[in-house]
N, C-alpha and C positions, 0 to 999 in steps of 0.2 A: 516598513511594517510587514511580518510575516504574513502569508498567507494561511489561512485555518481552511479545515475542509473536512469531508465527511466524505471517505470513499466507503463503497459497498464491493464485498466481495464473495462473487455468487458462487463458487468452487462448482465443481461437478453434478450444478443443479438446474433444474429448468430446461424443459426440452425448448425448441426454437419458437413454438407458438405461444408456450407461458412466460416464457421471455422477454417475447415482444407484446403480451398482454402485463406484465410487471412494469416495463418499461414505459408502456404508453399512459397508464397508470400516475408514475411518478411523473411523465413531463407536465400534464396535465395540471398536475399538484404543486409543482415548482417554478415558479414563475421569476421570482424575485428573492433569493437564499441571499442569507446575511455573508455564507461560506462558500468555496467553491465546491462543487460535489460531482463527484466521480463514480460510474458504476462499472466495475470489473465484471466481463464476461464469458464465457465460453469462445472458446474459437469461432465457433461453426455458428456462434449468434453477431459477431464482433460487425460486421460488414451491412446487415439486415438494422442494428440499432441502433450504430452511430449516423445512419441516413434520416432514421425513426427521428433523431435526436439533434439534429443537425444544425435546427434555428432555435435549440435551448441550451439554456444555463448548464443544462449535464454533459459533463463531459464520457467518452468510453475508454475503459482500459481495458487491455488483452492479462489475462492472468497467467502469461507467460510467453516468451518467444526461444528462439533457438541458440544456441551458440556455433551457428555457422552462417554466413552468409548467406549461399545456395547450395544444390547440387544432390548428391545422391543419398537423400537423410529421411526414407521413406517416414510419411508422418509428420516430421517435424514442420515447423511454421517459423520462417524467417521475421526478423524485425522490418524489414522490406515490404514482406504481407500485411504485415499487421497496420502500420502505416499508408499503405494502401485501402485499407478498407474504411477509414475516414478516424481511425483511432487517434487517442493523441499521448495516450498515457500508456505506462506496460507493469506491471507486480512484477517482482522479480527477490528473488532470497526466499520467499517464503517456505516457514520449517517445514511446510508438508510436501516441498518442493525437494530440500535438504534431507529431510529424512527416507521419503519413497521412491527416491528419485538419484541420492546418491549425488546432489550436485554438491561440485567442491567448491572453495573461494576463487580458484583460477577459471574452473567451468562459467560462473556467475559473473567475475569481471570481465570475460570475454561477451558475455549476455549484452552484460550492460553498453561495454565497448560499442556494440552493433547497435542497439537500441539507442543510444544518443547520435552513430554517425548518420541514424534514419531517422532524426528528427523527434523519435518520442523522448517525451516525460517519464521519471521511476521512480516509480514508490517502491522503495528498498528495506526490505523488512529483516529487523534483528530479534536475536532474542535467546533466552536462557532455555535449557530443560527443567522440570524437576529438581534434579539430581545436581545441576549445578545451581543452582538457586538453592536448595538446602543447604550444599557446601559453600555456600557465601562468594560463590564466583564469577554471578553474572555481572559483574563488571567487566572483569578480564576478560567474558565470555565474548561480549559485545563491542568489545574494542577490538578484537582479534577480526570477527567480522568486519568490523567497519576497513581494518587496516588489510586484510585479505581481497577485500573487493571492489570498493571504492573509494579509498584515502588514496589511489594512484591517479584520481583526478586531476584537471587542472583546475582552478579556482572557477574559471566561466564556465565551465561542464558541472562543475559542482549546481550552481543557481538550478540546474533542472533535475536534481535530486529531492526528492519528500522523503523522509526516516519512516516507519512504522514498527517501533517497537512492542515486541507481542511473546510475552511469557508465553511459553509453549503449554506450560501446562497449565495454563488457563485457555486457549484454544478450545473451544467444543464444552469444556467440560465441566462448564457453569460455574468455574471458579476465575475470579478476577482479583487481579493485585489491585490491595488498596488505594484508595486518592493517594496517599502518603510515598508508600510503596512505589509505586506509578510515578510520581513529580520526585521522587530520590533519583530513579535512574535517566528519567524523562532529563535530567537538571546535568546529570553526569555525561551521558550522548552531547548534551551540546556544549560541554566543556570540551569533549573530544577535537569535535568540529573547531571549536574556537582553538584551540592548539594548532590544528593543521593549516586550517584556513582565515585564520583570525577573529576577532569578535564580531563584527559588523558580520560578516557571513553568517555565522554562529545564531545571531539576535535574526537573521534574513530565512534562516533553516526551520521548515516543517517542520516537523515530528508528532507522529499520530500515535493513536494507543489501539493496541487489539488486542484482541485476548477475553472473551465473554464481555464486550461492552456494548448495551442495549437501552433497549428505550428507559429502564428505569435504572440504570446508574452513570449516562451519559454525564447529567448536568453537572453530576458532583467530580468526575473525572475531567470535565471537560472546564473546569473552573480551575485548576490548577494552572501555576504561571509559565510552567515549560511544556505543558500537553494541548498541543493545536487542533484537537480532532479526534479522528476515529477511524479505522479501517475494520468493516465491518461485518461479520461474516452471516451466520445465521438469521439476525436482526433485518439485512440487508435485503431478504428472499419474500418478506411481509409488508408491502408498501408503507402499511397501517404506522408500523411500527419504524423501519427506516426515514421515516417523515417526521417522526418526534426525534428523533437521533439528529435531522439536519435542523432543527426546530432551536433541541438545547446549545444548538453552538451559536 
């Protein structure tokens, strides 16, 4: 039985003290989730919440780590860190990662490489633009991903991968692919997997949806047969509202 879950993904918001006022918030409120649930942080909060969070149900993820190990990478923050500061989970692919950031698929499989030789979890995010989702090609799109970053796994490395597929141009912008839309490619991603890694894998594989999905079209997204959840951005930053998002699952 898959695992379902409901990560939140706070991007470059929340200074440290509303952070840990968000955070204390949700543990308070989550006692006992049907799902597992996960909150994506800022660096500079990651070490301060998952101590917050420690003896709850909530797990922490870093919304990003490095692709080097150590050494002279002013800035950057190793998988080594992140994992030291009580995390267990790491975001990694995400488009605003790819797009601002210039990361490639060799950059991202090298991420990833380091983030499972240090013991984290990835929520590994795919997905279309605009422009090729008009042109009818986010299939190819997402298969290229998968096969660029991590289809070089091995089957046992595989089990600590979560998918998060997230139309890009639904991100931020209040538009979201249909239930239909959503469980078409949601259903195609795990025909991939089932190729590479066979079916039981496949039927064992996550897969979250993102992309404007919030407290009022969780349930109907989240009721689809190949869509486990939610990674959550905006929704994620309002207790009020990320509380009914872990609710509908």
């Amino acid at each position: 039985m898959r695992t379902r879950m409901v990560a939140g993904n706070w991007k470059m918001n929340k200074n440290l003290q509303e952070g840990v006022a968000l955070a204390t918030e949700l543990k308070e409120a989550v006692k006992d989730p049907k799902c597992a649930v996960v909150i994506g942080t800022p660096f500079i909060h990651l070490a301060t919440i998952a101590e917050l969070l420690k003896n709850s149900p909530i797990k922490v993820a870093a919304e990003n780590c490095a692709d080097h190990e150590k050494g002279a990478y002013t800035g950057e923050v190793s998988a080594e860190m992140v994992k030291s500061t009580g995390a267990e989970y790491v975001i990694l692919g995400h488009s605003e990662r790819r797009q601002y950031y210039a990361e490639s698929y060799d950059m991202l499989a090298e991420k990833v490489r380091l983030a499972l030789a240090n013991g984290l979890k990835i929520i590994f995010c795919i997905g279309e633009v605009k422009e090729e989702r008009e042109a009818g090609k986010q299939n190819e799109v997402v298969k290229a991903q998968l096969e660029g970053s991590v289809f070089g796994l091995t089957a046992e490395e595989w089990k600590n991968i979560t998918l998060a597929y997230e139309p890009v141009w639904a991100i931020g912008t209040g538009l979201t692919a249909t239930p239909a839309q959503a469980e078409e490619i949601h259903a195609y991603i795990r025909s991939l997997v089932a190729e590479k890694y066979g079916k039981e894998a496949a039927e064992d594989t996550t897969i979250l949806y993102g992309g404007s999905c919030n407290e009022k079209n969780a349930a109907e997204l989240f009721a689809c047969p190949d869509i486990d959840g939610g990674l959550i951005g905006g929704a994620a930053l309002v207790a009020e509202k990320f509380l009914a998002i872990i609710a509908a699952r």
